[in-house]
C-alpha positions as CSV (number, residue, x, y, z in Angstrom):
1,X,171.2,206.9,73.7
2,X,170.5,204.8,76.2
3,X,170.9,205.9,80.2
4,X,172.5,203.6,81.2
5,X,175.3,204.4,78.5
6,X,175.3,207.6,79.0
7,X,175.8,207.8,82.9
8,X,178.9,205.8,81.9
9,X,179.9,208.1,79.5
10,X,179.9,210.7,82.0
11,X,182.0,208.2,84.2
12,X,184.5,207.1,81.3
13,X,184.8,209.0,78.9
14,X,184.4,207.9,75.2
15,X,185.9,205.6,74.2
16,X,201.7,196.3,72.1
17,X,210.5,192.4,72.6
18,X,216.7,193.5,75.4
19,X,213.4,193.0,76.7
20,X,211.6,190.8,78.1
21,X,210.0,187.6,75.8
22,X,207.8,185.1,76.5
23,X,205.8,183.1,73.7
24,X,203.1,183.3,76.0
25,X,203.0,187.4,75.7
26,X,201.6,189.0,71.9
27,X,201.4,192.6,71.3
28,X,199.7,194.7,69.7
29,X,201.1,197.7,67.1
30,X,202.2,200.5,69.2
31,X,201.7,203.1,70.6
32,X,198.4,201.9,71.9
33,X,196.2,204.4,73.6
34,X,197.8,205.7,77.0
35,X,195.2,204.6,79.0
36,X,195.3,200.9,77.5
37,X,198.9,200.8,78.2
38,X,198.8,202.3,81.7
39,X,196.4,199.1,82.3
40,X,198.4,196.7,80.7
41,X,201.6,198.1,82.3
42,X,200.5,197.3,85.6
43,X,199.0,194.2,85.0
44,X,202.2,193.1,84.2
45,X,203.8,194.6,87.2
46,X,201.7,193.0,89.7
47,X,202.4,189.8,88.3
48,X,205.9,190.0,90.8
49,X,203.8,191.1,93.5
50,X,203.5,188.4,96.0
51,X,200.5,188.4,97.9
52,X,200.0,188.9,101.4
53,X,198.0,186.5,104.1
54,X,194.6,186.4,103.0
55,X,195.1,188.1,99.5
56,X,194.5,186.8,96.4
57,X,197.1,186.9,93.5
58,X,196.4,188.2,90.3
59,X,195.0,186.3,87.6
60,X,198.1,186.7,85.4
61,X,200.5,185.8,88.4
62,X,198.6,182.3,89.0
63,X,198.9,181.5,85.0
64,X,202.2,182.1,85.1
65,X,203.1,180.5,88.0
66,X,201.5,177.5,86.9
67,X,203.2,177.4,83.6
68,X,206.9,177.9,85.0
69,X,206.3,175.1,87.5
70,X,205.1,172.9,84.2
71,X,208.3,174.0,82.6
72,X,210.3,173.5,85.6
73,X,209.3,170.5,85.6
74,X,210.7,169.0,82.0
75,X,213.9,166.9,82.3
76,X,215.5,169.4,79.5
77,X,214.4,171.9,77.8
78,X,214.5,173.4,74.2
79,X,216.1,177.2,73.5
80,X,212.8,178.3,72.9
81,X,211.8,176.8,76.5
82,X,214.8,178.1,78.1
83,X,214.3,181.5,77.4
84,X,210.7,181.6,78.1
85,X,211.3,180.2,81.5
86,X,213.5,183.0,82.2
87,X,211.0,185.0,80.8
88,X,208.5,183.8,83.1
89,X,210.6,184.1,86.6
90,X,211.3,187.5,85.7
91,X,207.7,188.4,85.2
92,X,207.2,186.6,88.5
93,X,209.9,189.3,90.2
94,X,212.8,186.4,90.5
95,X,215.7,187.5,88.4
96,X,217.9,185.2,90.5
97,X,216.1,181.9,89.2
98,X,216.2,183.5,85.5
99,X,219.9,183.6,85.7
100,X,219.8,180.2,87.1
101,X,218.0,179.2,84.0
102,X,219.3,181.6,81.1
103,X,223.2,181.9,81.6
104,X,223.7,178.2,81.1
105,X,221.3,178.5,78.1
106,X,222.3,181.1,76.5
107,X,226.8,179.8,76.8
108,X,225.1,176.7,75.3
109,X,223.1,178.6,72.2
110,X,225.4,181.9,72.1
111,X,223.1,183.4,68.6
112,X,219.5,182.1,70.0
113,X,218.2,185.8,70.5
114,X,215.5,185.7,73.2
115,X,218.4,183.7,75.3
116,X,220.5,186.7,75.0
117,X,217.8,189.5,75.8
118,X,215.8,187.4,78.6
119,X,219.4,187.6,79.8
120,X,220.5,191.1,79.5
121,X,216.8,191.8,81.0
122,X,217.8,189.8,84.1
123,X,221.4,191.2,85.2
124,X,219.8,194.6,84.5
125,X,217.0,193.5,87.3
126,X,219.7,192.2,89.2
127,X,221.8,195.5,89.2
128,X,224.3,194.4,87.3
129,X,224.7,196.7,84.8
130,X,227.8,195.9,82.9
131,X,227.0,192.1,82.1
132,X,223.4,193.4,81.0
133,X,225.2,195.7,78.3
134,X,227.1,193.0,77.4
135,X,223.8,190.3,76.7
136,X,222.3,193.2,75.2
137,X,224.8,194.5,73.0
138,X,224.6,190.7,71.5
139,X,220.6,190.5,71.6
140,X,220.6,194.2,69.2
141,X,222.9,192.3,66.6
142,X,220.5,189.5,67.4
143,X,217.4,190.9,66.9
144,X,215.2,190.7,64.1
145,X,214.1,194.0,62.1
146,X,210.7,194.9,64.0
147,X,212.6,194.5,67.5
148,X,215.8,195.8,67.1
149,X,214.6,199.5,67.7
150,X,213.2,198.6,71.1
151,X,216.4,196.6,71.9
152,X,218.6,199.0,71.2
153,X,216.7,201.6,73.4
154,X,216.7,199.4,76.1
155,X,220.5,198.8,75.4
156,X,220.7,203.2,75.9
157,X,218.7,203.1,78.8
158,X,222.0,200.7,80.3
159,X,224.2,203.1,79.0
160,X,223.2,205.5,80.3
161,X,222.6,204.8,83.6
162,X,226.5,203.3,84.2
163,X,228.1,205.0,86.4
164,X,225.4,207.3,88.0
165,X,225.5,207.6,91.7
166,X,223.2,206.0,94.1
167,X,220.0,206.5,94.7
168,X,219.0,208.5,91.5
169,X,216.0,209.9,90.3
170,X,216.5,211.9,87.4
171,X,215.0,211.9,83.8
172,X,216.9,209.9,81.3
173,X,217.3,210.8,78.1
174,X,216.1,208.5,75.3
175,X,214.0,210.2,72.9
176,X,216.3,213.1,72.7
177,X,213.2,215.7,73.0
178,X,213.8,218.2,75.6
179,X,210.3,218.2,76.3
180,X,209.7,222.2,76.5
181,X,207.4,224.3,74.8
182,X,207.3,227.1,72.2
183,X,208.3,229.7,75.3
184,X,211.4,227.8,75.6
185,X,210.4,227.0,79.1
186,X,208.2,223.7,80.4
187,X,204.6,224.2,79.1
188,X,202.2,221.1,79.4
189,X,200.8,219.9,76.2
190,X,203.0,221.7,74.4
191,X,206.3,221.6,72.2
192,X,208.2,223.5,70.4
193,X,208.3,223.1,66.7
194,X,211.9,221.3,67.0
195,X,210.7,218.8,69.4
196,X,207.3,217.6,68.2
197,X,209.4,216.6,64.7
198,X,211.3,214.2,67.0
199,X,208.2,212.6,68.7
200,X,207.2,210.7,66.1
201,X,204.9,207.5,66.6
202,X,207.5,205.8,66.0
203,X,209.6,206.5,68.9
204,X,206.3,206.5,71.1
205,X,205.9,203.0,70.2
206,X,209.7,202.0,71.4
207,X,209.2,203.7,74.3
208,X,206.1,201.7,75.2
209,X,207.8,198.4,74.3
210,X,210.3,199.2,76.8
211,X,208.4,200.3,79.6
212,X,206.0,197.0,79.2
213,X,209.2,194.7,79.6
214,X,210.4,197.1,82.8
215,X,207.0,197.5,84.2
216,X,208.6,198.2,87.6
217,X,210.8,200.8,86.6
218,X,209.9,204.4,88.5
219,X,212.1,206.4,86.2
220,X,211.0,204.7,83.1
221,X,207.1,205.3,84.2
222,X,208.6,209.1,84.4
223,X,209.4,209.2,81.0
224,X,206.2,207.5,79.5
225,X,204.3,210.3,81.5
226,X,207.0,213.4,80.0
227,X,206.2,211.9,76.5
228,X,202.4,211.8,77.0
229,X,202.0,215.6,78.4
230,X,204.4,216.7,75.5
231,X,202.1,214.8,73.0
232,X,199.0,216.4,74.0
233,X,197.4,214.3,76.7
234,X,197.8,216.3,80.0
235,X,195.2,214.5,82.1
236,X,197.0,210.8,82.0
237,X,200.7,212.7,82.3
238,X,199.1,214.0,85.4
239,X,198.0,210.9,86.7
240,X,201.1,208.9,86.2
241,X,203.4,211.8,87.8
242,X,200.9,211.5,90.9
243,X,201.9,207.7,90.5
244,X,205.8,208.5,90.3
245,X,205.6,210.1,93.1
246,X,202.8,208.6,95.6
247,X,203.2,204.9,94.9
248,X,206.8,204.6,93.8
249,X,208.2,207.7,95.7
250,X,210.4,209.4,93.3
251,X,210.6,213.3,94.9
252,X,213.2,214.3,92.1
253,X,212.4,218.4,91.9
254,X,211.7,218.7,88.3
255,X,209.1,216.0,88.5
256,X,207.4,217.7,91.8
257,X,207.4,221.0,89.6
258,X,206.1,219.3,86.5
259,X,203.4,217.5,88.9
260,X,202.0,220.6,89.5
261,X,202.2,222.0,86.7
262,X,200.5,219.3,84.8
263,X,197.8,218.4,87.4
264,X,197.4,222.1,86.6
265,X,197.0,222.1,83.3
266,X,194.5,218.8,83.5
267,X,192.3,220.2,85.7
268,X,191.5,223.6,83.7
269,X,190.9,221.1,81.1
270,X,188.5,218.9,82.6
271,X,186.9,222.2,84.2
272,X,186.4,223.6,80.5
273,X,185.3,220.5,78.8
274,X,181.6,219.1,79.7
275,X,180.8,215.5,80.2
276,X,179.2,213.1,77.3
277,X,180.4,215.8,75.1
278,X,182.7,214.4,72.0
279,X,185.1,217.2,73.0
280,X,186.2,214.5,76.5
281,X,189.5,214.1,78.0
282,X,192.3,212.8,76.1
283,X,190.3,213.7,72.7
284,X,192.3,217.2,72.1
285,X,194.6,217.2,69.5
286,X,197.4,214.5,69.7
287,X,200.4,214.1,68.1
288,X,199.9,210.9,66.8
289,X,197.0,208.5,66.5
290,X,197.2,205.7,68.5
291,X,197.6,202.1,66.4
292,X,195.7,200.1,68.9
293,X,193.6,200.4,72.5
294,X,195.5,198.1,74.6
295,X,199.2,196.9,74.2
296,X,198.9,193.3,75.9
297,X,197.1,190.2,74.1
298,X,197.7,187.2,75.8
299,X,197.5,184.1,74.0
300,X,198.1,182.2,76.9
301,X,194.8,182.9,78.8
302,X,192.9,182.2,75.2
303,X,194.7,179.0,74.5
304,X,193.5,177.8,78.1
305,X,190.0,178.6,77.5
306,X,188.1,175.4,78.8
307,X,185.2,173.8,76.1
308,X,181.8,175.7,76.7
309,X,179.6,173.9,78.6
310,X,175.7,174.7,77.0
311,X,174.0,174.1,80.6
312,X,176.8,174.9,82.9
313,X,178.6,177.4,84.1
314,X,181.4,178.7,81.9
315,X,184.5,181.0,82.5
316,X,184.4,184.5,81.1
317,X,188.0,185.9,80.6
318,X,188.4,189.1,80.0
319,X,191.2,188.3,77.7
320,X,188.6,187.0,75.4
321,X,186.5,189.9,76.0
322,X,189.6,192.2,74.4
323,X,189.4,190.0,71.4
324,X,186.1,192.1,70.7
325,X,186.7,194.9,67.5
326,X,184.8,197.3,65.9
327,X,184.3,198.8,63.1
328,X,184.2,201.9,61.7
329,X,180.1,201.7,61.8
330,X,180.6,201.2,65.4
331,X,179.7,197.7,64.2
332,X,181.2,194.9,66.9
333,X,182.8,191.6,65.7
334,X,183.1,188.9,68.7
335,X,185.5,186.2,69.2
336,X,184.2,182.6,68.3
337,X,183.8,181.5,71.3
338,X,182.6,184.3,72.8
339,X,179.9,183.9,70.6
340,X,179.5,180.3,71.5
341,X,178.8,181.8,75.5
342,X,175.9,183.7,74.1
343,X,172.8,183.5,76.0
344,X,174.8,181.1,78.3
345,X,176.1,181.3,82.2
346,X,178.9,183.0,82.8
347,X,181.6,183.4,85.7
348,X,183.6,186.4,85.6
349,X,185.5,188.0,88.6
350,X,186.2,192.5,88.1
351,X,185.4,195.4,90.0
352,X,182.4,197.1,90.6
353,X,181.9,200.8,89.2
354,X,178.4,202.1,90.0
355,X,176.2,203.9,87.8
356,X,174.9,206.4,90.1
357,X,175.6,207.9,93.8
358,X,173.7,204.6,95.6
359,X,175.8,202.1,97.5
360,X,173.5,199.5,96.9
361,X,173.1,199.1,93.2
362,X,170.7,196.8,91.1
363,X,172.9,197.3,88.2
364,X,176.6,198.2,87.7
365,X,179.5,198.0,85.3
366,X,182.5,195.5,85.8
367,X,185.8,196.2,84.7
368,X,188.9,194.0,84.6
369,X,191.0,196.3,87.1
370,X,189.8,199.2,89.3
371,X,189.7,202.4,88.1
372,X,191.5,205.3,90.1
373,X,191.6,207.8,87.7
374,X,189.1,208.4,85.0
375,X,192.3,210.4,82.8
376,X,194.7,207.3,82.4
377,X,192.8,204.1,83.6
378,X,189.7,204.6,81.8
379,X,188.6,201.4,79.9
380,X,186.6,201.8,76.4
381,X,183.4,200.2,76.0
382,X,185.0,197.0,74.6
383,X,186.3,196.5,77.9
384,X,183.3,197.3,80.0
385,X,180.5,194.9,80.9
386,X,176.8,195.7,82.3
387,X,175.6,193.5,84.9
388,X,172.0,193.7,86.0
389,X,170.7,192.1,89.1
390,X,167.0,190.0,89.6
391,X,164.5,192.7,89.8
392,X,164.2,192.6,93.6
393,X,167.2,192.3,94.6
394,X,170.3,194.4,95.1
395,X,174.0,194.2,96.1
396,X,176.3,196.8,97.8
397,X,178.8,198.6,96.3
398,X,182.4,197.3,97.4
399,X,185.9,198.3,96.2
400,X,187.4,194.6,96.4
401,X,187.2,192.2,93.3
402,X,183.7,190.6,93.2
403,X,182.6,187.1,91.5
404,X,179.4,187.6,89.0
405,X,177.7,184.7,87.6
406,X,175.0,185.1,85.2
407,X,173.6,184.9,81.6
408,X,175.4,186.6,79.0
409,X,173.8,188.7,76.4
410,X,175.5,189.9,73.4
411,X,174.2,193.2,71.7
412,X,175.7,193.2,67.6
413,X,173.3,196.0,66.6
414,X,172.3,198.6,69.0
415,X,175.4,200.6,68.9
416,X,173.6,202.8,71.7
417,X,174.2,200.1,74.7
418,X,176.5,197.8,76.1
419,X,178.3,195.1,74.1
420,X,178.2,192.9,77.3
421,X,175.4,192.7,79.6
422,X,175.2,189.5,82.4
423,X,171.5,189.6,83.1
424,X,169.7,188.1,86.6
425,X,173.1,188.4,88.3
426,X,174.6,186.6,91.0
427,X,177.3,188.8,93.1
428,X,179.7,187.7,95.8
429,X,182.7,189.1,97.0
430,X,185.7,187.2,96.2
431,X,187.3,187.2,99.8
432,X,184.5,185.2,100.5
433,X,185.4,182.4,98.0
């Protein structure tokens, strides 16, 4: 193996519509591995985040901006448009404008089923709890077979939260596992016999769906992390309970005591498993097998890729990137036109994660989002490029999205290095642009 893989081995590891619907979205099966999700998850949530003076806004917040004003801008609009407008502005955090655009809509086309769950979606965003049941009572007898299961768990999640005082932060209930262990008490990574029968994949997978059309919801991001402790992966429960509670401030007692108890519980594990062993986090036993790696495809970002220009510079998306599988020989098959950018410039904007303890690096990996925690936010090697500066130069490590522009290499049979590596690269720090 090579070094270079292998120091990121030691860094990573080893290595998905109520709801909300736009055309513009594709999933994959699910569940998807946590970690994928987790990414995906917030990806989607920072598309509502506006950014500051000075900031750039994410990638996925610019496309869809850009295709709500092209929408906006039609003199009338089809169903089909209608809804994903709505679907849009509530990506975009506006579920004011959705309303705007969906109640009208949806009076108009009363059994047009994205109408009616874009607008259940958007009274629930706005607070308005009883007209969301309603819209979503109508999208479940809407919906076709492979959504309805989803739907109607969003359509519990309403239910169930009617009527509750202000202000709270408990655990809802909508998998009907009681998420404690053979003791009869809380035990991380474990369940009684009972419960793991009711966790099936199945109801994983609904639960994912739901909490990648609410990406914002604290309570919801609760859940996700109960029903990955109880199904065996401790070290990304821990890390989305430090979430709960340090970016979204939820300080509900249970979830303080089952912090602690799971960061526990991760931490013997990662004490009694060594690195670039196969035995790595997230790879003890599981309940289920995951059906994917990542929950989010998105068509729209593919569909916009420009032609390749053979002696310019050319855009390297990462959604493009994703399209990458392999096989069960560890054998990669890449997208066409990724293999079109072969051997060709490249422009690609990530974040930096070093290879060793230097701050100024001469070679590095660049991943699509920052990566806090290696448990939950670890990408797999389809998701990780290798960039490798001119021989004398070298570039300092910085936490802020960078720009790298370079020639792309594309390695199809040594499964012992990188799938991606941009050779003789340029770096600059996006700020800067």
């Amino acid at each position: 193996m090579s070094r270079l893989l292998f120091l990121a081995l030691l860094l990573f590891g080893t290595p998905c519509r109520a709801g909300l619907h736009f055309s513009g979205e594709t999933f994959a099966e699910l569940p998807c591995q946590w970690r994928g999700l987790l990414l995906d998850q917030r990806a989607l949530r920072q598309i509502a985040v506006k950014p500051g003076p000075g900031a750039v806004a994410s990638p996925l917040r610019i496309r869809y901006e850009l295709e709500s004003v092209r929408l906006a801008k039609k003199d009338k609009l089809t169903p089909d448009e209608a809804a994903d407008l709505g679907g849009l502005y509530l990506r975009l955090g506006n579920a004011d404008r959705a309303v705007e655009v969906l109640r009208p809509a949806q009076v108009a086309n009363p059994k047009h089923f994205r109408l009616a769950a874009n607008l259940g979606t958007a009274w629930h965003l706005q607070g308005r709890l009883a007209q969301a049941t309603g819209a979503l009572e109508q999208s479940v007898r809407l919906a076709p077979a492979s959504l309805a299961p989803a739907e109607r768990l969003h359509l519990k999640l309403l239910r169930s939260r009617q009527g509750e005082k202000a202000n709270t932060q408990s655990l809802d209930d909508l998998t009907g596992v009681r998420f404690v262990g053979p003791s009869g008490r809380y035990e991380p990574g474990r369940l009684a016999a009972d419960q793991r029968k009711a966790l099936t994949a199945e109801v994983v997978g609904r639960l994912q769906m739901l909490a990648l059309w609410l990406p914002g919801d604290a309570r919801l991001l609760w859940q996700l992390a109960e029903v990955a402790g109880a199904s065996g992966d401790v070290g990304t429960a821990a890390a989305i309970m430090d979430g709960c509670v340090t970016e979204f401030g939820l300080r509900d007692a249970d979830l303080l005591s089952h912090r602690k108890q799971m960061r526990a519980a991760a931490d013997a594990l990662a004490k009694a498993v060594k690195p670039g062993t196969k035995k790595e986090h997230g790879e003890h036993a599981l309940l289920f097998k995951p059906k994917s790696s990542r929950a989010l495809v998105n068509r729209l970002a593919l569909a916009a890729l420009p032609p390749i220009d053979p002696k310019g510079l050319n855009a390297l998306a990462w959604e493009l990137i994703g399209e990458t599988t392999i096989d069960r020989q560890a054998r990669p098959t890449f997208a066409r036109h990724l293999r079109g950018l072969d051997d060709l410039r490249v422009d690609i904007r990530g974040y930096m994660q070093p290879l060793g303890e230097n701050a100024d690096v001469v070679a590095f990996l660049l991943v699509e989002h920052p990566v806090g925690c290696w448990y939950c936010e670890m990408p797999d090697l389809v998701h990780i490029v290798l960039v490798e500066l001119p021989d004398d130069k070298t570039f300092r490590f910085r936490r802020e999205r960078v720009r790298v522009q370079g020639k792309l290499s594309l390695n199809s049979r040594d499964p012992e290095n990188f799938l991606y590596t941009i050779k003789d690269a340029k770096i600059s720090a996006e700020a800067s642009e």
